[in-house]
Jmol script that loads the backbone (N, CA, C; Angstrom):
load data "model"
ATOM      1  N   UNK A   1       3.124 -10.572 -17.555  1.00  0.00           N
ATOM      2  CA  UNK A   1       4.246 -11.016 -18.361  1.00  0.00           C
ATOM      3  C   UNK A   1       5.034 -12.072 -17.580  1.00  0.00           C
ATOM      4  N   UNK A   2       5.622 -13.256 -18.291  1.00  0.00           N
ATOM      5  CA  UNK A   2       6.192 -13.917 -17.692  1.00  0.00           C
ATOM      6  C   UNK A   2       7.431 -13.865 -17.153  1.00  0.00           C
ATOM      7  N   UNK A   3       7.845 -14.341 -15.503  1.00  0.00           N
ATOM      8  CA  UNK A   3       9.379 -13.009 -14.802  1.00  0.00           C
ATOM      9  C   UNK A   3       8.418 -12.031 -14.104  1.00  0.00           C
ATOM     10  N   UNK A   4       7.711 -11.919 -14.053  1.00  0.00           N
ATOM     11  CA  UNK A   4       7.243 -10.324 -13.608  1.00  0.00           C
ATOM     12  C   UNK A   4       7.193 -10.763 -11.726  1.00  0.00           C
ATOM     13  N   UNK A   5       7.106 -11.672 -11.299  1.00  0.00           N
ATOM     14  CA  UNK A   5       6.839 -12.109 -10.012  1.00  0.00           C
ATOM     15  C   UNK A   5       8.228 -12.076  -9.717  1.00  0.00           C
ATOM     16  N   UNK A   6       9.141 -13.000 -10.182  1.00  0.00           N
ATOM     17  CA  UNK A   6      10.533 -13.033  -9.608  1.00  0.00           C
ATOM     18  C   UNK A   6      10.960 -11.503  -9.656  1.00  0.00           C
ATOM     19  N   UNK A   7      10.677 -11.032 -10.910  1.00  0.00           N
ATOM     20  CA  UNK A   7      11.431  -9.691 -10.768  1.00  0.00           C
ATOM     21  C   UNK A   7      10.955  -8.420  -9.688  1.00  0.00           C
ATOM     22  N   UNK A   8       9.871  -8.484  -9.459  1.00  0.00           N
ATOM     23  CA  UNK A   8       9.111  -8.091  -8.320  1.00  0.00           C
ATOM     24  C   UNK A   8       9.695  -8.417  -7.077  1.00  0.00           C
ATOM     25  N   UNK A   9      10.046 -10.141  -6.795  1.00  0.00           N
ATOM     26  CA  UNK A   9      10.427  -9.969  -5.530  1.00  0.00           C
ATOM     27  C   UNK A   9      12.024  -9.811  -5.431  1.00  0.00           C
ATOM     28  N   UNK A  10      12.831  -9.665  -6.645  1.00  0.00           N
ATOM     29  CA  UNK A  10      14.116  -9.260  -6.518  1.00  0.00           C
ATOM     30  C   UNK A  10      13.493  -7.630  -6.355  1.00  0.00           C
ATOM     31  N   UNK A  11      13.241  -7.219  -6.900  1.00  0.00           N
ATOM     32  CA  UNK A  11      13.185  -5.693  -6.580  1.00  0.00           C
ATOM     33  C   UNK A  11      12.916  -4.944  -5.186  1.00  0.00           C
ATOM     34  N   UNK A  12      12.015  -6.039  -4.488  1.00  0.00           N
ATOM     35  CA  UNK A  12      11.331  -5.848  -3.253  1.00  0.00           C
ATOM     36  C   UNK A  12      13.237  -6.275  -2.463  1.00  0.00           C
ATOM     37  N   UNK A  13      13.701  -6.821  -2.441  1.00  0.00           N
ATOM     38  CA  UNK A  13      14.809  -7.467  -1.642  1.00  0.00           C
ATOM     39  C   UNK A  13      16.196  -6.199  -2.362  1.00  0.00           C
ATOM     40  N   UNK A  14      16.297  -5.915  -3.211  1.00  0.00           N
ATOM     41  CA  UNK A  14      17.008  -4.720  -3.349  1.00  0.00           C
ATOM     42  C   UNK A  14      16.411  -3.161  -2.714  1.00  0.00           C
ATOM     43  N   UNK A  15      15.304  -3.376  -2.950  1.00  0.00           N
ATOM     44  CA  UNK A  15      15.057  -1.879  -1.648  1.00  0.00           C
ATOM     45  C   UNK A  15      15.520  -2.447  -0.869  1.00  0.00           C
ATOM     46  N   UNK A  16      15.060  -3.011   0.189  1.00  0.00           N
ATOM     47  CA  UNK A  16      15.442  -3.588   1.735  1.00  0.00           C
ATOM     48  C   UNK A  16      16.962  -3.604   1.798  1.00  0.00           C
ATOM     49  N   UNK A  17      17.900  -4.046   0.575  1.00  0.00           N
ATOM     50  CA  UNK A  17      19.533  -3.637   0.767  1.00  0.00           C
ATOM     51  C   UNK A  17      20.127  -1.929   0.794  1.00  0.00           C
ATOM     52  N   UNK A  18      19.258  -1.475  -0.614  1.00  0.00           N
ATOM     53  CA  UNK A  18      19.139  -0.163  -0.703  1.00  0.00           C
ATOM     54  C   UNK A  18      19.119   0.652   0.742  1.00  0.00           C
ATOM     55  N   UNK A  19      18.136   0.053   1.568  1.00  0.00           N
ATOM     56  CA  UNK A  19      17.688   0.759   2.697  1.00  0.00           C
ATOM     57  C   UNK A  19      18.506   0.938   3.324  1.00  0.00           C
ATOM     58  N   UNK A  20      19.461  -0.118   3.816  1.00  0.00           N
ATOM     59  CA  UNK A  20      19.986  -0.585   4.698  1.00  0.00           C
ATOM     60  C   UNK A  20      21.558   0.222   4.646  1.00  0.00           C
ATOM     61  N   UNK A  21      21.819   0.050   3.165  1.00  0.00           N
ATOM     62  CA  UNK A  21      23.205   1.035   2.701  1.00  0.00           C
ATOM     63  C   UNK A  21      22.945   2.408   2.407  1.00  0.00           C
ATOM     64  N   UNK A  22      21.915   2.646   2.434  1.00  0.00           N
ATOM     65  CA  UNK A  22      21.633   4.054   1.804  1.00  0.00           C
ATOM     66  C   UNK A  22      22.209   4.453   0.740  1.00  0.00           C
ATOM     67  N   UNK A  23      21.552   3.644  -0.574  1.00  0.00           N
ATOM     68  CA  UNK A  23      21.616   3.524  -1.908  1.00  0.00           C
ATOM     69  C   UNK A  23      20.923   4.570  -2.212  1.00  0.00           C
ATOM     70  N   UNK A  24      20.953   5.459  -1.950  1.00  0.00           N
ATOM     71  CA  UNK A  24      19.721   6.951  -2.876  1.00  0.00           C
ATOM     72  C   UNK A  24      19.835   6.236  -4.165  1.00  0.00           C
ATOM     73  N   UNK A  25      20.858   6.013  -5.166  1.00  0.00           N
ATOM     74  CA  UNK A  25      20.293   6.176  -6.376  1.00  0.00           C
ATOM     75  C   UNK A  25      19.680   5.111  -6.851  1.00  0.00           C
ATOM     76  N   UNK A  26      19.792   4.086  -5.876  1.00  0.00           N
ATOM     77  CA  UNK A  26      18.731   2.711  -6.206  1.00  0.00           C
ATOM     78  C   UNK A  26      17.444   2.978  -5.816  1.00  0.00           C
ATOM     79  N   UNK A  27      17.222   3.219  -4.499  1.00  0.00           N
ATOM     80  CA  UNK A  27      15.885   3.854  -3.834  1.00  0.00           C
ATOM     81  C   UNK A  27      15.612   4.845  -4.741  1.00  0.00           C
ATOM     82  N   UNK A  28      16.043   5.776  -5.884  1.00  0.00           N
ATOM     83  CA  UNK A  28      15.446   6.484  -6.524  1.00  0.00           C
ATOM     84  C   UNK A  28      14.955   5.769  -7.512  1.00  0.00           C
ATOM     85  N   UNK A  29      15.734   5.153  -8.383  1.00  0.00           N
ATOM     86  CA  UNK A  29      14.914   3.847  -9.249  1.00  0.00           C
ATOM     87  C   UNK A  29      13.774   3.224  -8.983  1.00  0.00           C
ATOM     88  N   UNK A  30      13.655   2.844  -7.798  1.00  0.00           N
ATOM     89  CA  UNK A  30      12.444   2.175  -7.368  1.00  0.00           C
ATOM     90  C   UNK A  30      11.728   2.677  -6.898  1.00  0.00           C
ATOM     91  N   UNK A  31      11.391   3.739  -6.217  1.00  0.00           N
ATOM     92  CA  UNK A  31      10.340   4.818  -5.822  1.00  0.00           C
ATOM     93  C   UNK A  31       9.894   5.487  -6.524  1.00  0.00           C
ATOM     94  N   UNK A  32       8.768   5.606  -7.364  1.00  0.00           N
ATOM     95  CA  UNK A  32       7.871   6.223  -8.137  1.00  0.00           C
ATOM     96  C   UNK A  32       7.648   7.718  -7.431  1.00  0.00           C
ATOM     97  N   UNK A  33       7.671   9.115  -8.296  1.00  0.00           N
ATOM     98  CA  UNK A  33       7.628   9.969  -7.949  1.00  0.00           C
ATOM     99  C   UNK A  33       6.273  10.264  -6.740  1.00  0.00           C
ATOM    100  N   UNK A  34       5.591   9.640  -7.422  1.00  0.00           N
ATOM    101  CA  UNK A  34       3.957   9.943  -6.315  1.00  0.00           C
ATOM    102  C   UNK A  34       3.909   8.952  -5.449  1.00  0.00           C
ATOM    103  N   UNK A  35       5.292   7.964  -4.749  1.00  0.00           N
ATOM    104  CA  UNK A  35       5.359   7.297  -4.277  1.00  0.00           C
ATOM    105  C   UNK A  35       5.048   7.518  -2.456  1.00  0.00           C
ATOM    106  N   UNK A  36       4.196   6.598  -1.979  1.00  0.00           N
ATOM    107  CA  UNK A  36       3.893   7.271  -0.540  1.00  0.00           C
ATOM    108  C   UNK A  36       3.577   6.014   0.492  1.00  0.00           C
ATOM    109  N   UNK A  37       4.326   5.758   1.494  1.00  0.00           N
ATOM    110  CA  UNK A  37       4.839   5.132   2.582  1.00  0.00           C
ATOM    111  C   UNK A  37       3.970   5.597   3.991  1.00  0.00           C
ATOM    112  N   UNK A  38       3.290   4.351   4.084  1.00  0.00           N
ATOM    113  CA  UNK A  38       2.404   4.583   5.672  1.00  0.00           C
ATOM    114  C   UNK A  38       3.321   3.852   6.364  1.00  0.00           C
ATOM    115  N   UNK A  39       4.002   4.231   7.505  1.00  0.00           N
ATOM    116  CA  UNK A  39       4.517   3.386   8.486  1.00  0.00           C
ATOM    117  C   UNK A  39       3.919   3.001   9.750  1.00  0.00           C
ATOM    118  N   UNK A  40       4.545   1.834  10.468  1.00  0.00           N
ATOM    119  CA  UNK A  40       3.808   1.106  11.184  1.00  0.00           C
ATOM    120  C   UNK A  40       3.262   2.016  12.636  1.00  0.00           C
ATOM    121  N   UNK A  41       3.633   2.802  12.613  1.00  0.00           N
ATOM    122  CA  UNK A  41       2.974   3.890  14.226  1.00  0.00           C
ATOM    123  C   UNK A  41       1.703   4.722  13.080  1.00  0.00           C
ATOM    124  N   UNK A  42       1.654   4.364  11.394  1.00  0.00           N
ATOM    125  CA  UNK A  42       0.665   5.677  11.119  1.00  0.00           C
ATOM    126  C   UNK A  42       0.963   6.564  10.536  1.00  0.00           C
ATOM    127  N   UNK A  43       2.191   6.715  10.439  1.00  0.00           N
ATOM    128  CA  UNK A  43       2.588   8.211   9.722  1.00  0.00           C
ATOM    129  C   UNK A  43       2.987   8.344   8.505  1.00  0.00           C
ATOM    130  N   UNK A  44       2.625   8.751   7.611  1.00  0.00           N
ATOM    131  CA  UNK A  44       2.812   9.244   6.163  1.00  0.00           C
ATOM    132  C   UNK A  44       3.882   9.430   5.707  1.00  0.00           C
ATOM    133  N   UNK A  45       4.839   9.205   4.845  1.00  0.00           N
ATOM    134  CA  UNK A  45       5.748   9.437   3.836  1.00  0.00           C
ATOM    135  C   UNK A  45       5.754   9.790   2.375  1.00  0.00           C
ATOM    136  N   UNK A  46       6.381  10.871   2.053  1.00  0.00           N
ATOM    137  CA  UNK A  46       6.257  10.607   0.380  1.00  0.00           C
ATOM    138  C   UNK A  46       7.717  10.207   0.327  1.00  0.00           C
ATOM    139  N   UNK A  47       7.853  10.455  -1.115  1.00  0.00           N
ATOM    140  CA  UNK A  47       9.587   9.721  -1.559  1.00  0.00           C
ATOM    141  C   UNK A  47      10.555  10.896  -1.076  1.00  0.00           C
ATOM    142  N   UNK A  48      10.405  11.935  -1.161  1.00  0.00           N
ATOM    143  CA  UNK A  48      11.747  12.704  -1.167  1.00  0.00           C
ATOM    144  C   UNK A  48      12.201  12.678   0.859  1.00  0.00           C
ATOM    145  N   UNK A  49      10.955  12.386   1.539  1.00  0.00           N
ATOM    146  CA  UNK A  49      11.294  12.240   3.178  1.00  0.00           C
ATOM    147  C   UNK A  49      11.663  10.426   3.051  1.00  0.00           C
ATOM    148  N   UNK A  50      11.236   9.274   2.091  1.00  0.00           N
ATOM    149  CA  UNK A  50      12.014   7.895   2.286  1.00  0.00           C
ATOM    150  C   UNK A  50      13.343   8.284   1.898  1.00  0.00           C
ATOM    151  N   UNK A  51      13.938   9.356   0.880  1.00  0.00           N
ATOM    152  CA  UNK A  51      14.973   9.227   0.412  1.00  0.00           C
ATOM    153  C   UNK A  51      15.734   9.662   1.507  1.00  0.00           C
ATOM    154  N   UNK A  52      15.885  10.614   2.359  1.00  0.00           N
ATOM    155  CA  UNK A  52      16.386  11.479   3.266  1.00  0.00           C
ATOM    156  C   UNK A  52      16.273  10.667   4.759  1.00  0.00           C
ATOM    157  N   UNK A  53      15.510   9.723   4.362  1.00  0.00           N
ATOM    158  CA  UNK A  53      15.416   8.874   6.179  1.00  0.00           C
ATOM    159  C   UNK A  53      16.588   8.417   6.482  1.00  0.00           C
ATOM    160  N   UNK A  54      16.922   8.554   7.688  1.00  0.00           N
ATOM    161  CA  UNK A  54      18.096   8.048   8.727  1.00  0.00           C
ATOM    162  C   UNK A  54      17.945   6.382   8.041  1.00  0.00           C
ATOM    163  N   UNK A  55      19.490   5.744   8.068  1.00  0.00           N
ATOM    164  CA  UNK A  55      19.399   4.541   7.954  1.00  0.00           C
ATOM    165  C   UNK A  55      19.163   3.719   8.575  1.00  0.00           C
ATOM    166  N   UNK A  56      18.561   2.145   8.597  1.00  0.00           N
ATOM    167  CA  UNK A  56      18.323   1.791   9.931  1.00  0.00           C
ATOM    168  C   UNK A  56      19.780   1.337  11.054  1.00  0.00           C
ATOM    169  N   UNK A  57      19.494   0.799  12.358  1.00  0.00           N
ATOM    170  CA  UNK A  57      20.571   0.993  13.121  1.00  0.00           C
ATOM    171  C   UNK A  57      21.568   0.249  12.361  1.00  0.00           C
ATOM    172  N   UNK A  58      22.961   0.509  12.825  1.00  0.00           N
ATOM    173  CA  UNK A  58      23.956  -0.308  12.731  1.00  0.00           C
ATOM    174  C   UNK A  58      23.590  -2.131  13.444  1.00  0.00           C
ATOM    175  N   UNK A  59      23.950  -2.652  12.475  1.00  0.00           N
ATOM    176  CA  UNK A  59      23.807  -4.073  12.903  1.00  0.00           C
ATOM    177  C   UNK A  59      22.538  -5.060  13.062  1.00  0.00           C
ATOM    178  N   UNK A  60      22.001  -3.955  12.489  1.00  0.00           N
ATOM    179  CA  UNK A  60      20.594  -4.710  12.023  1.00  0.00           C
ATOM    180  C   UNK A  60      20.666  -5.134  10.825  1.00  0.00           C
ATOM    181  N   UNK A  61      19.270  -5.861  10.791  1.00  0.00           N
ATOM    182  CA  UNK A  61      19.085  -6.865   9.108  1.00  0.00           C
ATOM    183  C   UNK A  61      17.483  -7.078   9.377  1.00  0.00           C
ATOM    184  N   UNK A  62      17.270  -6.922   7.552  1.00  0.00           N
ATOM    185  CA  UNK A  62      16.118  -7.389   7.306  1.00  0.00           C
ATOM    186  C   UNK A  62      15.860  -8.269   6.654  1.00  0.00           C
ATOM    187  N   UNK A  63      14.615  -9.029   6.715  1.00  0.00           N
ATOM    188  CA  UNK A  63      14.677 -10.127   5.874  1.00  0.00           C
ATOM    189  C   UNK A  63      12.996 -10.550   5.426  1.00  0.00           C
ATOM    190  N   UNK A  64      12.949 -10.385   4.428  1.00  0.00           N
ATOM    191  CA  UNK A  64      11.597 -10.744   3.391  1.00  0.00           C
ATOM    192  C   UNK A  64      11.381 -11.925   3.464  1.00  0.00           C
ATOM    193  N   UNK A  65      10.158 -12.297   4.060  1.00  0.00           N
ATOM    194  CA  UNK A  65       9.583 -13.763   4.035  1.00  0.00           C
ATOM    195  C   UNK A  65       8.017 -13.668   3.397  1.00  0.00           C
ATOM    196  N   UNK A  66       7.893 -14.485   3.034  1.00  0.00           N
ATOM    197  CA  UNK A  66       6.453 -15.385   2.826  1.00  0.00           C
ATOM    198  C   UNK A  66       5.678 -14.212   1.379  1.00  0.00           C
ATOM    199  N   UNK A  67       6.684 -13.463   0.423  1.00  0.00           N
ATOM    200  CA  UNK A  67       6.289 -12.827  -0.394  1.00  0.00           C
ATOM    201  C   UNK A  67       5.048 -13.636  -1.364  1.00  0.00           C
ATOM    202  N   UNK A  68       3.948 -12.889  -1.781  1.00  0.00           N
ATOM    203  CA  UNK A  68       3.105 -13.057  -2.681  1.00  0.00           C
ATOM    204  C   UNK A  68       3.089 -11.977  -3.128  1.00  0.00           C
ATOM    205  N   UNK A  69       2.948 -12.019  -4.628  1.00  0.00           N
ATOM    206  CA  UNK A  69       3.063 -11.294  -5.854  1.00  0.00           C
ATOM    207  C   UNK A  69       1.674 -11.273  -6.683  1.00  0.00           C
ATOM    208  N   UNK A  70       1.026 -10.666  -6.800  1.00  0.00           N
ATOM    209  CA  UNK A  70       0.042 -10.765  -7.659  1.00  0.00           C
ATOM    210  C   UNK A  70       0.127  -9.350  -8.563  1.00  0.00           C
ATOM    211  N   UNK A  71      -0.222  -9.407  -9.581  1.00  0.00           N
ATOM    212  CA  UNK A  71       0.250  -8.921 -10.929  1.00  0.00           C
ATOM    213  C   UNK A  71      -1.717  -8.814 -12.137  1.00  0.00           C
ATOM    214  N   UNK A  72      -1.762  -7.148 -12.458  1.00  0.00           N
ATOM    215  CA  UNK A  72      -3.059  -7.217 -12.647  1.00  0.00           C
ATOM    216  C   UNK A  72      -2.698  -5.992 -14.102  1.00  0.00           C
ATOM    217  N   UNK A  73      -1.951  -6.525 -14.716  1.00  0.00           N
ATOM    218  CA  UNK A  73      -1.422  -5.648 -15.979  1.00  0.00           C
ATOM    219  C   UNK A  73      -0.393  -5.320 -15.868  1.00  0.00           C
ATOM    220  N   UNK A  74      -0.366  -4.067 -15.731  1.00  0.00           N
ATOM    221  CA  UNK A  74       0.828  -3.143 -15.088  1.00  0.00           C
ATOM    222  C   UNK A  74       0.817  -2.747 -13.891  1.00  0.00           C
ATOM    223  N   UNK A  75      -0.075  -3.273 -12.930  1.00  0.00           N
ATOM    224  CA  UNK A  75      -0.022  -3.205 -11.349  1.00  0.00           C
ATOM    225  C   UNK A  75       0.439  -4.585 -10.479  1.00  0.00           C
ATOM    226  N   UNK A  76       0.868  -4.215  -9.618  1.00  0.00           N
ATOM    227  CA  UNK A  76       0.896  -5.330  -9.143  1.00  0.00           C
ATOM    228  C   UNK A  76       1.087  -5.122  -7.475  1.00  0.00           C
ATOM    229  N   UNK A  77       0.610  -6.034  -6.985  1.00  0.00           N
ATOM    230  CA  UNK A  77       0.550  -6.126  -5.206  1.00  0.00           C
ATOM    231  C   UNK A  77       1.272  -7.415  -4.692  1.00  0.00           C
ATOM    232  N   UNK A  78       2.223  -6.531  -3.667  1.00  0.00           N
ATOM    233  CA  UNK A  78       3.386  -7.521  -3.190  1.00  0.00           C
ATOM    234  C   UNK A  78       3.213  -7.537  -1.490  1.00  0.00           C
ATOM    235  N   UNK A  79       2.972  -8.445  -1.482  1.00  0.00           N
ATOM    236  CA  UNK A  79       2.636  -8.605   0.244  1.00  0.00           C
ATOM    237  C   UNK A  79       3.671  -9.974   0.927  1.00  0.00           C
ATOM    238  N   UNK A  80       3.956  -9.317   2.358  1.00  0.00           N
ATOM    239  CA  UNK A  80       4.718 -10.391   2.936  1.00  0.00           C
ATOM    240  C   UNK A  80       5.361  -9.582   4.240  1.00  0.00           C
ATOM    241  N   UNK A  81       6.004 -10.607   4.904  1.00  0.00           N
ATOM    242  CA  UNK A  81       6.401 -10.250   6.205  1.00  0.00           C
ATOM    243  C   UNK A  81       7.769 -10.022   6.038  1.00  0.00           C
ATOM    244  N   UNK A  82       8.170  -8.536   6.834  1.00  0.00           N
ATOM    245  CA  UNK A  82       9.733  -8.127   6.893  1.00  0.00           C
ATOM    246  C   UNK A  82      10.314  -8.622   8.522  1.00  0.00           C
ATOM    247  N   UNK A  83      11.150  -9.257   8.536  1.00  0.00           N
ATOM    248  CA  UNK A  83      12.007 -10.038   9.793  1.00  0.00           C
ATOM    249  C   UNK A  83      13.211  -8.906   9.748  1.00  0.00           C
ATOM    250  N   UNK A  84      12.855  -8.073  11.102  1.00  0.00           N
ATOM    251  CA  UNK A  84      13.763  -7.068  11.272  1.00  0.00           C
ATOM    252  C   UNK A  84      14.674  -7.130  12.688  1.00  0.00           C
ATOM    253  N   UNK A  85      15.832  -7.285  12.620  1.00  0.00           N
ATOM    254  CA  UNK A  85      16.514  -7.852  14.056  1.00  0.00           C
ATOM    255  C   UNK A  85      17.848  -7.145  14.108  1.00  0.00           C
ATOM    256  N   UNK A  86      17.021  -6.459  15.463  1.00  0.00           N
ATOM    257  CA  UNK A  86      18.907  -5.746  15.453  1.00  0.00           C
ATOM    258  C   UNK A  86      19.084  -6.106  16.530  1.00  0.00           C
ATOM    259  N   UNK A  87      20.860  -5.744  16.737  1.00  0.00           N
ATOM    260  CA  UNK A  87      21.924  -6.652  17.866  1.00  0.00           C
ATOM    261  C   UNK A  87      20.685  -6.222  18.852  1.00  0.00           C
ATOM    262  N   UNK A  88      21.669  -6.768  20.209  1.00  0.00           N
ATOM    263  CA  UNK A  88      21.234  -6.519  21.518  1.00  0.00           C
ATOM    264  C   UNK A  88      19.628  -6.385  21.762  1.00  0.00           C
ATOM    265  N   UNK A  89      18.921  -7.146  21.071  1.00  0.00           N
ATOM    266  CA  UNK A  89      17.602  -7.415  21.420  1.00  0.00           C
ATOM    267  C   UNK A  89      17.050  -8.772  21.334  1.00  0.00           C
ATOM    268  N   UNK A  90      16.162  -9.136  22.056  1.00  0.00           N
ATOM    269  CA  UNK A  90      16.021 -10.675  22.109  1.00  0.00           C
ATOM    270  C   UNK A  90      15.207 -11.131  20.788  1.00  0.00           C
ATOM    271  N   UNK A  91      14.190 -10.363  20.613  1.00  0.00           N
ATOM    272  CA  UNK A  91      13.815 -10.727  19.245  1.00  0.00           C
ATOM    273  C   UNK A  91      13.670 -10.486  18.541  1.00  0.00           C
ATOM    274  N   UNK A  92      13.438 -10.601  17.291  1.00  0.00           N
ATOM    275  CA  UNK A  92      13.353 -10.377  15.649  1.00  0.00           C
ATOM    276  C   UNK A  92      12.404  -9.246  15.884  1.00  0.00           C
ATOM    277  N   UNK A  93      11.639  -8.259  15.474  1.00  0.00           N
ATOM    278  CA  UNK A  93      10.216  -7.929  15.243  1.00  0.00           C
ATOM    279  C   UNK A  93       9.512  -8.331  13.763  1.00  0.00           C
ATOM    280  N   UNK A  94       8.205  -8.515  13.822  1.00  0.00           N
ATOM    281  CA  UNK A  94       7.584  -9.063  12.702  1.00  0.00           C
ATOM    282  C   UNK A  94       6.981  -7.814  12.017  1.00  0.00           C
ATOM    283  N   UNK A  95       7.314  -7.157  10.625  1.00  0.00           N
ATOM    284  CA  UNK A  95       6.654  -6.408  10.154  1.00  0.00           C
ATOM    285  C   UNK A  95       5.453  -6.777   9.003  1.00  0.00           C
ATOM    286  N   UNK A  96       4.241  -7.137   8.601  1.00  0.00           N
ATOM    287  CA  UNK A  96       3.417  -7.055   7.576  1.00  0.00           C
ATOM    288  C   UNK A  96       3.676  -6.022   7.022  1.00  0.00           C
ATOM    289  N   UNK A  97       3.777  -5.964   5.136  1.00  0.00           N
ATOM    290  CA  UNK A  97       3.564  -5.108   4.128  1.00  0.00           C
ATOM    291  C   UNK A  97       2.997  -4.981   3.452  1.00  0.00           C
ATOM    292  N   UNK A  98       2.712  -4.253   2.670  1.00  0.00           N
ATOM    293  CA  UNK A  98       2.055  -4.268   0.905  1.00  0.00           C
ATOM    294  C   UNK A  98       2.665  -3.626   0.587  1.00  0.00           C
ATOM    295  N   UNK A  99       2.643  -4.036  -0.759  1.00  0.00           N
ATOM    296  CA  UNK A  99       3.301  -2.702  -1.615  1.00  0.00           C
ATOM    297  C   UNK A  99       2.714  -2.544  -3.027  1.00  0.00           C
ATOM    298  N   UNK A 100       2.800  -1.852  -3.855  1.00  0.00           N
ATOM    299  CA  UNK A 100       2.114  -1.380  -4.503  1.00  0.00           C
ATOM    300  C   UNK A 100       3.160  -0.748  -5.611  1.00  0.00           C
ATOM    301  N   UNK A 101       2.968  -1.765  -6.911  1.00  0.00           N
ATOM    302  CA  UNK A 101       4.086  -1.210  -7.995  1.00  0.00           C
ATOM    303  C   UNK A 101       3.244  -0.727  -9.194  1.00  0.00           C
ATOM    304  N   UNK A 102       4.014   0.024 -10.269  1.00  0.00           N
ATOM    305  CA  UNK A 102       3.469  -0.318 -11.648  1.00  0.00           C
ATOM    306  C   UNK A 102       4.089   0.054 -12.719  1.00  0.00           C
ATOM    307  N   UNK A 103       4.019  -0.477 -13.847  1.00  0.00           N
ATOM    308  CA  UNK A 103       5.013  -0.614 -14.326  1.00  0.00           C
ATOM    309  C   UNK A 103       5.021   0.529 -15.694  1.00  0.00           C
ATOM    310  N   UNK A 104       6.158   1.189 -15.632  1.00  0.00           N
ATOM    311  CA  UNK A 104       5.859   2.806 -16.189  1.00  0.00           C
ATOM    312  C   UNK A 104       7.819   2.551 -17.026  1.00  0.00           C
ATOM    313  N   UNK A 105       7.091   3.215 -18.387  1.00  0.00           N
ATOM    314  CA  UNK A 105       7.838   2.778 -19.393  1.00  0.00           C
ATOM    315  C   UNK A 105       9.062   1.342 -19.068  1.00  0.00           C
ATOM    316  N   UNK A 106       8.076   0.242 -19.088  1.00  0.00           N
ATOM    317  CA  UNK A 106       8.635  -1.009 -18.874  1.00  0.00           C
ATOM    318  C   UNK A 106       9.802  -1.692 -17.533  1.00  0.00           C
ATOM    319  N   UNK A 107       9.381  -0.239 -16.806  1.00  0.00           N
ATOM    320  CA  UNK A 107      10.104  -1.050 -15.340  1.00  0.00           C
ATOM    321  C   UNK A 107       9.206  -0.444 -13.995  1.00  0.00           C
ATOM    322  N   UNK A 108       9.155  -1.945 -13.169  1.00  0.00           N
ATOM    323  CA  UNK A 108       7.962  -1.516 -12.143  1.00  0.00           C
ATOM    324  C   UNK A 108       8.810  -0.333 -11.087  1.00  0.00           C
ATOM    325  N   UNK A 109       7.807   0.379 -10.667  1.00  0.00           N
ATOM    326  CA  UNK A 109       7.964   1.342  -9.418  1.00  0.00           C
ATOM    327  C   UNK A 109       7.102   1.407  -8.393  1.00  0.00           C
ATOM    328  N   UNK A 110       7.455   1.372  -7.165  1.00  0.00           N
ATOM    329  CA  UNK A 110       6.845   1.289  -6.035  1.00  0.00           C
ATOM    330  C   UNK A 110       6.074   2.801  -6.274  1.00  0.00           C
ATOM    331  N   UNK A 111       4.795   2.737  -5.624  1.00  0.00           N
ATOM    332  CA  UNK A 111       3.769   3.953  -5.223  1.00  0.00           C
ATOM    333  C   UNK A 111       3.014   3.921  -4.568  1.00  0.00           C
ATOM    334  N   UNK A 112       3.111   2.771  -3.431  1.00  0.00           N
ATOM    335  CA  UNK A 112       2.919   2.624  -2.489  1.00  0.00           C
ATOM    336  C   UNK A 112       3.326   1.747  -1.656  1.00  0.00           C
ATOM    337  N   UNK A 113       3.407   2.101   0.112  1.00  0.00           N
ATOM    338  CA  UNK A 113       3.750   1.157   1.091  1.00  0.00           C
ATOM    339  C   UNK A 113       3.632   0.829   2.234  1.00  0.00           C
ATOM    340  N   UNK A 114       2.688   0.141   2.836  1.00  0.00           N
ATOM    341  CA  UNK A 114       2.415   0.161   4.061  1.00  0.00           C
ATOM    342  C   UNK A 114       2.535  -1.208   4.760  1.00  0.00           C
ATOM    343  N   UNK A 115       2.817  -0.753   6.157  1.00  0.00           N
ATOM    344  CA  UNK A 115       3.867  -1.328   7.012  1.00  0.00           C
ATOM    345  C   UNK A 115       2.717  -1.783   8.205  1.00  0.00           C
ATOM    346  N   UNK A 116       2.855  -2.918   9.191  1.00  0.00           N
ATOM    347  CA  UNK A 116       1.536  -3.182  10.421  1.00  0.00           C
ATOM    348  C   UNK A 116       2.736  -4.182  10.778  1.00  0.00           C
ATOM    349  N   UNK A 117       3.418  -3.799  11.954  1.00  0.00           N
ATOM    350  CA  UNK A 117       3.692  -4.427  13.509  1.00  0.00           C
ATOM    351  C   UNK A 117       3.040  -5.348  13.811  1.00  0.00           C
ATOM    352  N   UNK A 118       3.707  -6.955  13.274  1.00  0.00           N
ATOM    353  CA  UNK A 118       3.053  -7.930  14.125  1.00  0.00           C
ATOM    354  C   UNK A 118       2.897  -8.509  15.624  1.00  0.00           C
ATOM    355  N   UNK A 119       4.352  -8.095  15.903  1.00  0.00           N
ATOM    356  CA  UNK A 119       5.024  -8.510  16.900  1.00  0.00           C
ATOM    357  C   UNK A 119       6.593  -8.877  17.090  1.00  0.00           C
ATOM    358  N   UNK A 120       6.805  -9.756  18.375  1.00  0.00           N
ATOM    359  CA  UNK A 120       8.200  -9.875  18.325  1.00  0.00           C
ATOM    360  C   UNK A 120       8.240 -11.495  17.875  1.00  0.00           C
ATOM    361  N   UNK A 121       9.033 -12.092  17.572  1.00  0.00           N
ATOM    362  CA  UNK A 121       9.109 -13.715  16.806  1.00  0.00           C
ATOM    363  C   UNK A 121       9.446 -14.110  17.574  1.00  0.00           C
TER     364      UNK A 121
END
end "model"
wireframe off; spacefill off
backbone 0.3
color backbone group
């Protein structure tokens, strides 16, 4: 559908605020019940342990770069690099993602997400 990319990557950039404020009831919007999170050391998440995660540190920020959107009905795969930088460290770290939406009674939901440590920028 046409919008479905922009609205994808606004959605992708409201989790990442969500995250950051600890929006439960936005992060509940966007997390699909069978929703499940590999993070970058490996370890498994479903939604009710993303909802309950510690926020990240004070004075950090994230930032979504180089998003591609591809869109296959009601699925769609969102890939791109998260620029994560908190104070008192020299550099950014580089996170790779995917993510994995679909779109269930006419609004997409994440149901999947995985995370790979590029490095520091």
């Amino acid at each position: 559908m046409p919008g479905d990319s922009a609205a994808l990557e606004s959605l992708e950039n409201a989790w990442v605020q969500a995250t950051a404020s600890r929006d439960i009831a936005t992060l509940d919007r966007i997390l699909d019940p069978s929703f499940v999170e590999t993070l970058s050391n490996g370890r498994r998440r479903d939604k009710a342990e993303a909802l309950s995660a510690a926020p990240p540190p004070v004075g950090s920020t994230q930032q979504l770069q180089d998003m591609k959107v591809r869109t296959y009905g009601d699925t769609a795969i969102v890939t791109g690099t998260n620029r994560f930088s908190q104070s008192g460290q020299p550099a950014a770290l580089l996170f790779s993602f995917t993510d994995v939406f679909v779109r269930r009674d006419g609004a997409w939901r994440a149901v999947s997400s995985h995370m790979t440590l590029q490095g520091r920028e």
